[in-house]
N, C-alpha and C positions, 0 to 999 in steps of 0.2 A: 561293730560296723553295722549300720544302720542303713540299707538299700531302698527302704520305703513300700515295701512289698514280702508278707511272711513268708512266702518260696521262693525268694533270690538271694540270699545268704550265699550262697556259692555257684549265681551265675557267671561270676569271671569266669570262675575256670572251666565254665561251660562252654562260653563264647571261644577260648582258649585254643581248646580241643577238639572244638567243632573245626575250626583253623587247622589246627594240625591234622583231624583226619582228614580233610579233606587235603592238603597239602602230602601230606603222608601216601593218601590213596593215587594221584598224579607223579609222586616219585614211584610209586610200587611197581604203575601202569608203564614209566617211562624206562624205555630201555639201555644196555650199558652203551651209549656212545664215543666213540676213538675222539674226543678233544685232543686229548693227546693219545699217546702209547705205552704213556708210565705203569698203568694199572696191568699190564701186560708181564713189564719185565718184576713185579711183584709179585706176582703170580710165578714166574718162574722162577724168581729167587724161592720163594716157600717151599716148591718142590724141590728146588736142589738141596735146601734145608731136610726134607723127609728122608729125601733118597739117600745121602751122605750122610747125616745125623753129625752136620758143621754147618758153621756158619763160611761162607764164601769169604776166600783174604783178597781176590783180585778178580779180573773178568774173567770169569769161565765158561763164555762163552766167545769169546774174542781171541784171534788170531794175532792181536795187539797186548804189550806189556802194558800192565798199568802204570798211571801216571805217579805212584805212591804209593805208599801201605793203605791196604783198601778197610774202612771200618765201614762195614753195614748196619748203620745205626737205624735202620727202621725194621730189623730181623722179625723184631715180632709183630708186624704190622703184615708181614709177608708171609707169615705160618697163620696170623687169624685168617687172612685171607683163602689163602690155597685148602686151610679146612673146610674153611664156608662151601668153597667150590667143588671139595670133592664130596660133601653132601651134599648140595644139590645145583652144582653146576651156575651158572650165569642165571640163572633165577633167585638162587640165593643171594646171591651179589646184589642184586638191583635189591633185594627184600635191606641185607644189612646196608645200604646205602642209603633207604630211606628211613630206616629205623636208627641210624647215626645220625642222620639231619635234626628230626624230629625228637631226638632224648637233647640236643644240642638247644636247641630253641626253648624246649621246655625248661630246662636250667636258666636259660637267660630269662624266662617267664616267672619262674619261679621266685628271683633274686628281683626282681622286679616289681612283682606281686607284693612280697617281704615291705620293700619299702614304701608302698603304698597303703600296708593298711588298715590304716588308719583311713583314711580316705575312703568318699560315698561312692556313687555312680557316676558321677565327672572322673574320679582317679580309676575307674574301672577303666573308663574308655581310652584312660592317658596311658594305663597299662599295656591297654590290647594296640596302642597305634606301636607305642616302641618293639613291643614284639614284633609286630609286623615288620618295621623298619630292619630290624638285627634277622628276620628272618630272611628277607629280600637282599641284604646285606651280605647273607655268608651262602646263600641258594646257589650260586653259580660257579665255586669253589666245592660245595660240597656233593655236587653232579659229580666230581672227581671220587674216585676209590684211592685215595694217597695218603700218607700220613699225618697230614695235615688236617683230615679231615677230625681225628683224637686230638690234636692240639687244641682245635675250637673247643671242644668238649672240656678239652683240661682244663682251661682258662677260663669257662664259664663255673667250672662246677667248684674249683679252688675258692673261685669269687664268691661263690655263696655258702662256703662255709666256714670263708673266713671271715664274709661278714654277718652271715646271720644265722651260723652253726656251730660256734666255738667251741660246741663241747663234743662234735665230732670229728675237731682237728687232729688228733690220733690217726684217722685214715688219710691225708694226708702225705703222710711218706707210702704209703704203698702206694696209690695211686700214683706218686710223683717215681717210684718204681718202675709201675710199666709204660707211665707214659715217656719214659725218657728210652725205654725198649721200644718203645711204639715208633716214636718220633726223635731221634736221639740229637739230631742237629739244630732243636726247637728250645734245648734247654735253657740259654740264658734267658726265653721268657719266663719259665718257671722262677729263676732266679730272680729276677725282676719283681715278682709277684714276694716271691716269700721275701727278698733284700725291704721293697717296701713297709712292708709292715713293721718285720723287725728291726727297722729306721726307728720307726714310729714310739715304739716300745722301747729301746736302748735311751735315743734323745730324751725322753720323757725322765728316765731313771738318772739319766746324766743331767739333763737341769730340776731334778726335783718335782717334777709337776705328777701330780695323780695320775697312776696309768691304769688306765681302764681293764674292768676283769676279765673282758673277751680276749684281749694283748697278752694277760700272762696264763690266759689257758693254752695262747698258741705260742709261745715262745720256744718251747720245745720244739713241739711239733715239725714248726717253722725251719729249726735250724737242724734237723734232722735231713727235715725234706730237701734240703740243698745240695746234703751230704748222699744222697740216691745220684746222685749227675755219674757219680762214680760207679754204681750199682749198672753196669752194664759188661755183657763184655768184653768188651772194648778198654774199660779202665778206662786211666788216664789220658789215653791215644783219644778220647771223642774230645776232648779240653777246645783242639786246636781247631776242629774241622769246620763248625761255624762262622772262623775268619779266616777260613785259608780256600774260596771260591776262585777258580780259574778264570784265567784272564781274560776279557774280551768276551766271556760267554754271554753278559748283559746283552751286549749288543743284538744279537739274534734269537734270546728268548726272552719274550713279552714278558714272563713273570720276573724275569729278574731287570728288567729296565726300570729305571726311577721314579718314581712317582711323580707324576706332574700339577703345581697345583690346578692347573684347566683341568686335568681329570675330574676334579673335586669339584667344579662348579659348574657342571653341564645336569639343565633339566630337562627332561621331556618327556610328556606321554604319552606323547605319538610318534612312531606304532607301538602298541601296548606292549612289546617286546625293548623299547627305549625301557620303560617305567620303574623296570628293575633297577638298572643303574640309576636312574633317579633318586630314588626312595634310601638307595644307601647314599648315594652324596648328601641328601636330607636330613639323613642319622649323625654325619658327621658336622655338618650346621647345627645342629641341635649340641651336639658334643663342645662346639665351637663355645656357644651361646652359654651353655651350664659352665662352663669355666671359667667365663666371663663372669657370670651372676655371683659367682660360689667367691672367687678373689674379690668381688669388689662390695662383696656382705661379709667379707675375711670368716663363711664358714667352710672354707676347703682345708682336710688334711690333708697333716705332710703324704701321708700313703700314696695320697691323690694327685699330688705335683708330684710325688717323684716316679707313677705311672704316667704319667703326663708326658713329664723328659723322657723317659724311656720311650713312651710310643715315639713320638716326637722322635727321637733319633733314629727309630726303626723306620719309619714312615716315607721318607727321601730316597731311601736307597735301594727299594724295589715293591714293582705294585702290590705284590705278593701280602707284603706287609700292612694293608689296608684294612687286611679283615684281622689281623692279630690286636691292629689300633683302636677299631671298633669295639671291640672284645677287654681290652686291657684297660677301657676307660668305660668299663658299665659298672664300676661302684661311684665314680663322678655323676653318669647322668642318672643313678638311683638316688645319689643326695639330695641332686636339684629336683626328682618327681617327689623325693619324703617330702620338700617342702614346699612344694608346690598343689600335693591333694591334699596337703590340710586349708591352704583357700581356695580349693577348687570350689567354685559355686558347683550346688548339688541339682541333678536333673531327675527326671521322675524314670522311675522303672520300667516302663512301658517304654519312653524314649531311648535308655539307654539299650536296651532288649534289641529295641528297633535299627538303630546309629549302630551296635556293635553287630547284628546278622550282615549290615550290609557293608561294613568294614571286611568282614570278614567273604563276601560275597565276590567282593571287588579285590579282595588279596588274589582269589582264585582266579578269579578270571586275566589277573595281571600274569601272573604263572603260567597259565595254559596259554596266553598269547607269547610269555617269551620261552615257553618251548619247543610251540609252532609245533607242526605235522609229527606226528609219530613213528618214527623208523620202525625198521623190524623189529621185534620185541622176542628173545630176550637180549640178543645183539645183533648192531646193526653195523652192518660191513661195511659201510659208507667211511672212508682214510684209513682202510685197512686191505693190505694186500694178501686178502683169503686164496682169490688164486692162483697166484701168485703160490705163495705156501702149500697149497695143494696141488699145485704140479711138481713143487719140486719135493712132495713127501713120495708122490704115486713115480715120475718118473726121474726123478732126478737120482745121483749115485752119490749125493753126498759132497762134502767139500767146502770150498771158502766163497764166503759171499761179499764182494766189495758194496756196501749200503750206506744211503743218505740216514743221517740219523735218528731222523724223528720215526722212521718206521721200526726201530731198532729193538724196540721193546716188545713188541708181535714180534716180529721176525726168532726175538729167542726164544719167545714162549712155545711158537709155533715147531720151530725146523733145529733146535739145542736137543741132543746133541750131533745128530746127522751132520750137520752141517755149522762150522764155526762163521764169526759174523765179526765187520771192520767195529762196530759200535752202535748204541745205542744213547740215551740220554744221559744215562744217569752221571752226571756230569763231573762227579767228584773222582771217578773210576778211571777218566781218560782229561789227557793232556788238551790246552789250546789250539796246539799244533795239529791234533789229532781230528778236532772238530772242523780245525781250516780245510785237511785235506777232505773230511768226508761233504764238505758245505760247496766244494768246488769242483772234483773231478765232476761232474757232469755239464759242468758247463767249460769247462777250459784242458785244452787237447795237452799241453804239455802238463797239467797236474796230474790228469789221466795217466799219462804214458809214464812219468816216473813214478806212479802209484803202483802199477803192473808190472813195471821189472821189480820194483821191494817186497810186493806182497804177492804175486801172483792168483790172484782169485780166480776161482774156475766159472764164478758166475757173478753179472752185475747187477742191481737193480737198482732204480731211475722212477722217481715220482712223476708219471708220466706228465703233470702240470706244469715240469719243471720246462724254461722257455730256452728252446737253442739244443738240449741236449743229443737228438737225431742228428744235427751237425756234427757236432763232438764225437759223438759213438761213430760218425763215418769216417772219419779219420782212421779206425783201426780195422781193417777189413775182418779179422778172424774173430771181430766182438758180433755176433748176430743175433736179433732177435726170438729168442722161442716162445715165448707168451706173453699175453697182455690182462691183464685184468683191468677192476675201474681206479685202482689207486697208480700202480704201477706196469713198467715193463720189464721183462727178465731179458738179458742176456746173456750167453753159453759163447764159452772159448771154444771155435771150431777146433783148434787145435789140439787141446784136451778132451775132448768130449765129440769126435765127428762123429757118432752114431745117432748123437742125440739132436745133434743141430741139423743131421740129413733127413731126419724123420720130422722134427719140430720149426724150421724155419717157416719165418713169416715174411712172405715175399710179394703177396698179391693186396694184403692190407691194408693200408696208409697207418702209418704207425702214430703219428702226429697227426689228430682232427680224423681217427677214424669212424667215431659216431657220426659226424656232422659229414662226411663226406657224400658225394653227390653218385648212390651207385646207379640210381636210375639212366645218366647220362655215359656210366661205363658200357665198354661193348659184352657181347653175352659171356665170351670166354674170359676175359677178364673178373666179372662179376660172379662167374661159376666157380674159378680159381679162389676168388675172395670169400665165395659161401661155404668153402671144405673147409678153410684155415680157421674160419667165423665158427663152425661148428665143431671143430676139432677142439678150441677153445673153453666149448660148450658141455664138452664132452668131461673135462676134466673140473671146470666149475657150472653146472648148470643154471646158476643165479646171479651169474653176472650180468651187470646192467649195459655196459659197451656191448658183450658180445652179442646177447640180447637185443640190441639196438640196430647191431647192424644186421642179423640174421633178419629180421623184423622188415628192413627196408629193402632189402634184396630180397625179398619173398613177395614184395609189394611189388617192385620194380618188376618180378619173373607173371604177377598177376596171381601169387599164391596166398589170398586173401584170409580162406579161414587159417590155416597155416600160421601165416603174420598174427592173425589175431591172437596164440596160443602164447606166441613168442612177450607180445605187447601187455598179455593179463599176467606171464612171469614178471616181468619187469614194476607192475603195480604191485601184486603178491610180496616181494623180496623188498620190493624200493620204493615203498608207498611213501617219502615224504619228497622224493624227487620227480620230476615235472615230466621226464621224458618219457616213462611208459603210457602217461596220459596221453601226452601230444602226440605218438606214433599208433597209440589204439585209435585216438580222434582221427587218424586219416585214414588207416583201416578202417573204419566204419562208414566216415566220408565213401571211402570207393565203393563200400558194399551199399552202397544210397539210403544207410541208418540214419538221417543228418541230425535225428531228436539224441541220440547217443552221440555221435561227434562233436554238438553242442556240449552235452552236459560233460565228456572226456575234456574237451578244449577250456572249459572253464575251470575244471580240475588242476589241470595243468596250468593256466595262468596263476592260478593261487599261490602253486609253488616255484613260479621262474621270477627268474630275475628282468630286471626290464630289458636288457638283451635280450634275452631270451626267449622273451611274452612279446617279442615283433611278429616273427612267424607264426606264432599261437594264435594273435589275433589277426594275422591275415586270412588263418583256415578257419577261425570262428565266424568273421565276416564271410566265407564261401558258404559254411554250411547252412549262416541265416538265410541267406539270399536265395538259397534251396530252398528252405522253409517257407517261402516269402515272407520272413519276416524283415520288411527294407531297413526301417527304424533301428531294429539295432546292430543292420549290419552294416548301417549309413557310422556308427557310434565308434564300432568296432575299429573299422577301417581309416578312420577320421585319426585316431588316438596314434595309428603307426605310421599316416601319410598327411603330415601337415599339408594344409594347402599353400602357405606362406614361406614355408621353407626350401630354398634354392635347391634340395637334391629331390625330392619329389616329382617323381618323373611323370611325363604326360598321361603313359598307362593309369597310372592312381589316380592321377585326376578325373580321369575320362571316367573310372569305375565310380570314383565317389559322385562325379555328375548324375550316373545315371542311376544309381542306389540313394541318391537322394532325392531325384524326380521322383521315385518308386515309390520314397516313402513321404510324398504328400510335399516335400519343401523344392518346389518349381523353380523357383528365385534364386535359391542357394546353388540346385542342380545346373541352373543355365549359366551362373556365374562359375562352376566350376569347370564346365564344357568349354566357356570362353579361355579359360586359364588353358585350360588343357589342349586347346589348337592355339593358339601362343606358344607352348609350348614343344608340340608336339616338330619333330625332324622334318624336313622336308622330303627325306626319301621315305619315309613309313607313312605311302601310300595308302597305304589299309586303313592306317589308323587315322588319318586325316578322313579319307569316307565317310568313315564310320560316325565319326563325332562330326562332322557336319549334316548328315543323317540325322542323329537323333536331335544337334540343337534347332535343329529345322522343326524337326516334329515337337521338340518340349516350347520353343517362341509359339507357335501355332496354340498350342494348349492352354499356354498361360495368356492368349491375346497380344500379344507386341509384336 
């Protein structure tokens, strides 16, 4: 290989690795976030693995029969794990999370690299773009700590020694050993993978055609590895469980609903957090395109059509499957780059140096925009109910917990065995049936109630996001609130437990829209009442962001400024990627007439709200300019949340943005806004009629007319 330059002999994999460290170093930095809660109840499985020295036959943590003979076919995915952790805790996790990403990519580099090289410094750069592509690709699947994330890993590293390391197809079946302990319900891909080949190999023998030496170095191997599906403990019982998926559960989890082909043809790279999913629908265009090329130059092998079909049939029946299909068809798009960097026209060294830093520049910076703000590090509590679990480790006495199920896999890692639990996710473990009642009692009074006389739970919890459920819950008077954290709310059967509900109810609160509510216009006893329960709260988790929130505004409201500030720098400390300790220090500061800090908190905060959100952000950002006197951008600010053309913009905004934009030098704009704004303004708001005839009196004067 000829690079044109005596020390770039081995800058691919310079370029490479400089990719991956950096890629590497932004997973290391990024901490374990709750996408879901599966990584939870894995961790618990592991431990109940150490503690027992068995593998779990059903839920043992659930107050509920299983729906079947339970195989835990990812056992040893749950002992790597839970060892990781008990060295060195959720640090380690994030370490082997990004060190699974990055051995995953590198194989796909690797098998990649292989068929390129022959190829100059044009096939360097075709190398480094698919990597990028397969790395964007499986990046947002392997943020997950789940078994899947070793499947990626199988199916790359199979691929490259099947096709361009035959002679250490021997490893092979062991591999296909632990990875079927690893991932035990992922096996017919392995099967897929070695059935291909040894298609290839048999039909050859069976029409007489020359079969190639790499085919019958693995031939064995091959048909070994197949014979591992068995090699679990489980036996034969894992045969079934890949096609025996409970009913209706598509329907309410994302990963197992269909693949759509519109999923597959949306591009966009804006906002740089789009680009990701871009870049993999790109991978699979290109996958499209080599298939094309390869059938209608008839050099595609059978291997290759019959991973084809296979992806192909995996590919429709759940999104989940997108990155398996990626993955199962990269000896396809290594045939088309083999034959594509041998006419690659060749570029100069220096260019390609140049092209591949900034490929790789721009990978990074695509990454860090769709990771956005960094949570807590090394876990971030954000959809996870810490206080929740922490009150009921400190005062709760143990018992049954009726729960939604997405929380369910904290919920056992956390409070198992104290306390038994309705379910969690792991969906093979519990019936349809099971999943209906737990997706509904909190929104409908009679699933509720015949939930409660069959299981009596001694406590409920309720993702507080969930819409209507303070309805529902009032329907049973003896169901009451005891605490609240940011994901959820606990409820306690007064009847069972009145010791605890006498001490812990929450009655002065708003339980629904407690952050947001208005305690400045509560009366003082009211507010006083709501600041014990707020800090009672506090007491049990001190980093929570509601409670946090509302101690913060009622300390504001009482005029308890540095106080509020204490509360508002917790909430940035703990919850640095979310908006509100911003926005509630920015008005803290505001009142303590900081307004160069209220600015710079308020623009904090916008970064991280949502455009609901970022209306009152930019109200108080336009206040604190207008302190500053700076008119100009608080003319900008306040423009963005109070169109002047829009029917609900009331006379007040107009009136302000009339006279904030006299301020800031636009006369014409301001008098036109003042006109809008007595047009608009009520005929009984005397004041406000004054006032704006007042000043359009004095801005007509100023500007001559």
């Amino acid at each position: 290989m000829n690079f044109g330059h005596p020390g770039a002999n081995s800058f691919r994999s310079y370029l490479v690795l400089t990719l991956l460290a950096g890629m590497g170093v932004l997973l290391a930095l990024w901490p374990i976030v709750a996408y879901d809660n599966d990584l939870f109840y894995h961790l618990a499985g592991g431990r109940y693995i150490f503690e027992n020295l068995r593998l779990p036959d059903g839920p043992y943590f659930s107050y509920l029969a299983s729906a079947g003979t339970w195989v835990d076919y990812y056992w040893l995915h749950q002992v790597f794990l839970y060892t990781f952790f008990k060295l060195g805790g959720y640090e380690a996790l994030v370490l082997v999370r990004a060190a699974l990403f990055i051995l995953t990519v590198w194989f796909v580099y690797r098998y990649l690299s292989g068929q390129a090289r022959q190829g100059g410094n044009g096939a360097t750069l075709l190398v480094l773009s698919l990597t990028i592509l397969y790395a964007m690709a499986i990046l947002p699947r392997d943020l997950l700590l789940r078994p899947h994330v070793f499947s990626y890993m199988g199916i790359a590293v199979f691929m490259l020694i099947i096709n361009q390391r035959p002679q250490l197809g021997w490893l092979l079946p062991a591999i296909g050993v632990v990875w079927v302990n690893l991932h035990g319900v992922e096996y017919p891909v392995m099967l897929l993978i070695c059935g291909a080949y040894l298609c290839e190999y048999f039909i050859a023998k069976l029409l007489r055609r020359p079969v190639p030496n790499e085919l019958r170095q693995l031939r064995w191997p091959l048909i070994a590895t197949m014979y591992t599906v068995l090699a679990t403990p489980a036996g034969t019982g894992l045969l079934l469980k890949p096609f025996a998926a409970p009913l209706f559960h598509e329907l309410v989890i994302n990963e197992l609903r269909a693949t759509k082909l519109s999923d597959l043809v949306v591009f966009s790279l804006y906002p740089v957090s789009n680009a990701v999913g871009s870049l993999a629908n790109l991978l699979m265009v290109i996958l499209g395109v080599s298939a094309t090329v390869l059938c209608v130059m008839r050099r595609i092998r059978l291997s290759r059509l019959i991973l084809i079909a296979g992806g192909l049939l995996l590919l429709p029946q759940s999104r989940r499957f997108t990155y398996e299909f990626v993955l199962l068809l990269l000896p396809l798009i290594g045939d088309a780059l083999f034959l594509l960097s041998q006419k690659t026209r060749d570029i100069s060294w220096r260019a390609a140096v140049s092209t591949g830093l900034a490929m790789v520049c721009g990978t990074i910076f695509v990454v860090v925009g769709y990771l956005g703000y960094r949570p807590h590090f090394p876990l971030s509590h954000g959809q996870l109910p810490v206080g929740v679990c922490d009150f009921l480790e400190k005062e709760g006495p143990g018992g049954r917990i009726l729960n939604e199920p997405n929380s369910g896999g904290y919920l056992v890692w956390r409070l198992h065995p104290k306390y038994s639990l309705f379910m969690d996710m792991e969906t093979m473990l519990f019936s349809s049936f099971d999943f209906f009642q737990s997706s509904n009692f909190a929104h409908d009074k009679t699933v509720l109630g015949k939930m409660l006389e069959r299981y009596a739970p001694d406590f409920i919890m309720i993702a507080k996001d969930d819409q209507g459920f303070a309805e529902t819950m009032a329907g049973f008077p003896r169901l009451v609130p005891v605490f609240l954290d940011d994901y959820a709310v606990l409820y306690a059967d007064s009847d069972k437990h009145p010791g605890l509900v006498g001490k812990y109810r929450m009655e002065a609160l708003p339980i629904a829209g407690m952050a947001s509510a208005d305690y400045k216009a509560m009366n003082s006893e009211t507010r006083a009442k709501a600041l014990v329960e707020a800090q009672r709260l506090l007491a049990v988790y001190p980093e929570g962001l509601v409670a946090n929130a509302v101690v913060t505004k009622i300390l504001m409201a009482e005029g308890q400024l540095e106080k509020a500030a204490v509360h508002a720098e917790m909430m940035v400390s703990r919850h640095p990627e979310h908006f509100m300790g911003y926005a509630l220090g920015a008005q803290v500061a505001f009142e303590q007439n900081d307004f160069k800090r209220a600015v710079k908190l308020n623009l904090k905060a916008l970064d991280r709200a949502n455009p609901v959100e970022g209306v009152s952000i930019k109200r108080n950002l336009y206040a604190a300019y207008v302190r500053l006197e700076e008119y100009s951008k608080g003319y900008e600010a306040l423009k963005d949340v109070a169109n002047p053309l829009v029917w609900n913009t009331p006379a007040k905004d107009l009136y302000d943005l009339g006279i904030v934009a006299a301020l800031s030098g636009k006369g014409r704009e301001g008098l036109l806004l003042l006109d809008m704004a007595l047009t608009k303004a009520p005929a009984e708001d005397e004041e406000l009629i004054k006032e704006i005839e007042k000043y359009r009196t004095k801005l007509n004067s100023a500007i001559g007319r």
